[in-house]
C-alpha positions in Angstrom: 10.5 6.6 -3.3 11.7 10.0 -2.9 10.3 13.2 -1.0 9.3 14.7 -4.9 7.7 11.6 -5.7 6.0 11.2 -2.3 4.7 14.9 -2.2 3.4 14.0 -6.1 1.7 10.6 -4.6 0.2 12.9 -1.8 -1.5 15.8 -3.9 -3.3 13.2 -6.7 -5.4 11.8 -3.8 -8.8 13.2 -4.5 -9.4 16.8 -2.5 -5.8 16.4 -0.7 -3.9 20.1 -0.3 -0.8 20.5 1.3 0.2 23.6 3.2 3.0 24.6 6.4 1.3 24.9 9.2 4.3 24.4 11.7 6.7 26.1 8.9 8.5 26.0 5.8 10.8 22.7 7.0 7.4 20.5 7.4 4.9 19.8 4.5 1.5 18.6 5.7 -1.1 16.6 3.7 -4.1 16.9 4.1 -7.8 15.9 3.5 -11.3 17.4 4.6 -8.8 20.0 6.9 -7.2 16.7 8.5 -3.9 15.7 8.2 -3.2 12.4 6.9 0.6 12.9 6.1 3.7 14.9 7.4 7.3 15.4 5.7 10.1 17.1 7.1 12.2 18.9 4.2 15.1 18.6 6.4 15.7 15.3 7.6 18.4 13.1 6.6 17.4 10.4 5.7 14.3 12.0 4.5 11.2 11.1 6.6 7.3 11.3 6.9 4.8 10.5 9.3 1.6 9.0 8.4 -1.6 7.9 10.2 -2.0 4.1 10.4 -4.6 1.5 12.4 -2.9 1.1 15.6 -2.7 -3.0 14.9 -0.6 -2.5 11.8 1.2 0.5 13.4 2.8 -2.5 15.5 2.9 -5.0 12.3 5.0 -2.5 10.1 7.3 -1.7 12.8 8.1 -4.9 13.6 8.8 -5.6 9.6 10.9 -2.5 8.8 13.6 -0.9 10.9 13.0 2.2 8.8 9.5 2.6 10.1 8.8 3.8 14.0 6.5 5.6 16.3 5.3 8.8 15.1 7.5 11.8 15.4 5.9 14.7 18.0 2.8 12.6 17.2 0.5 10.2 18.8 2.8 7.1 18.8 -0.2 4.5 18.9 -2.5 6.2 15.5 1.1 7.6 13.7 4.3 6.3 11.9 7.7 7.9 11.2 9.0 6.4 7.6 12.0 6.9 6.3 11.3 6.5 2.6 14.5 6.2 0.7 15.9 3.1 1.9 14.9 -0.2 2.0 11.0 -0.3 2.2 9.3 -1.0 -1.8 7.2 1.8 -3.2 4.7 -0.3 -3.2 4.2 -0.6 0.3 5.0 3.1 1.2 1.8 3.6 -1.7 0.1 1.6 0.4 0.8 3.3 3.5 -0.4 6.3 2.4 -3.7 4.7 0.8 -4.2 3.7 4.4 -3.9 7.3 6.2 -5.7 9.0 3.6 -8.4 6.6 4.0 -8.5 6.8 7.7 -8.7 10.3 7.6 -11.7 10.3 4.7 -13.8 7.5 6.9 -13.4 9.8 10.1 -14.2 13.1 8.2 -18.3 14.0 8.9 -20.8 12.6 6.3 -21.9 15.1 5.1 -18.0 16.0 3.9 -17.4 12.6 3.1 -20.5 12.3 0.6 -19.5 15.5 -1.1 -17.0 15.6 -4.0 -13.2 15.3 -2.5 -11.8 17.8 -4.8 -14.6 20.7 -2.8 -13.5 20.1 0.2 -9.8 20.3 0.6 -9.5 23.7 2.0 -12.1 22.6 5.2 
């Protein structure tokens, strides 16, 4: 998967926005105002940090060398991913079906039970 196609997987979740909070080198994702995803613009080989259950933090880790603790982020809840070499789009999908999840099930209720597409800019 590359950063165009990542960026594209990002933006069809329901209510996710993306803006540059920390500047134009860093795209964040994000849900409900949370973040649930990271990429830097500049790194080679291009990577992106995404939240994950601390217990398959670990688990994925230990199964890719392209996958470590979270960049200038909480090492235990994040992952750094490089995403162009050697890990199936099929599980970098399903990576980011996890942290967008996470981030919807820890969003209020009364966010969560309103339509995700009205509440991306919170």
């Amino acid at each position: 998967m590359d950063l165009a196609n990542f960026r594209e997987y990002c933006l069809a979740k329901l209510g996710a926005s993306e803006d540059t909070p920390f500047g134009p080198d860093v795209l964040v994702f994000r849900v409900g105002g949370k973040m649930f995803g990271l990429a830097s613009l500049n790194a080679v080989p291009p990577t992106v940090n995404l939240k994950c259950n601390p217990d398959l933090a670990l688990d994925l880790r230990d199964r890719y060398a392209q996958i470590r603790p979270g960049y200038h982020m909480n090492k235990k809840h994040w992952n750094t991913v490089e995403i162009e070499r050697g890990i199936p789009a099929v599980e970098l999908r399903r990576m980011i079906d996890h942290s967008y999840e996470l981030v919807v099930e820890s969003l209020p209720k009364a966010i969560r039970r309103r339509p995700r597409a009205s509440c991306s800019s919170e």
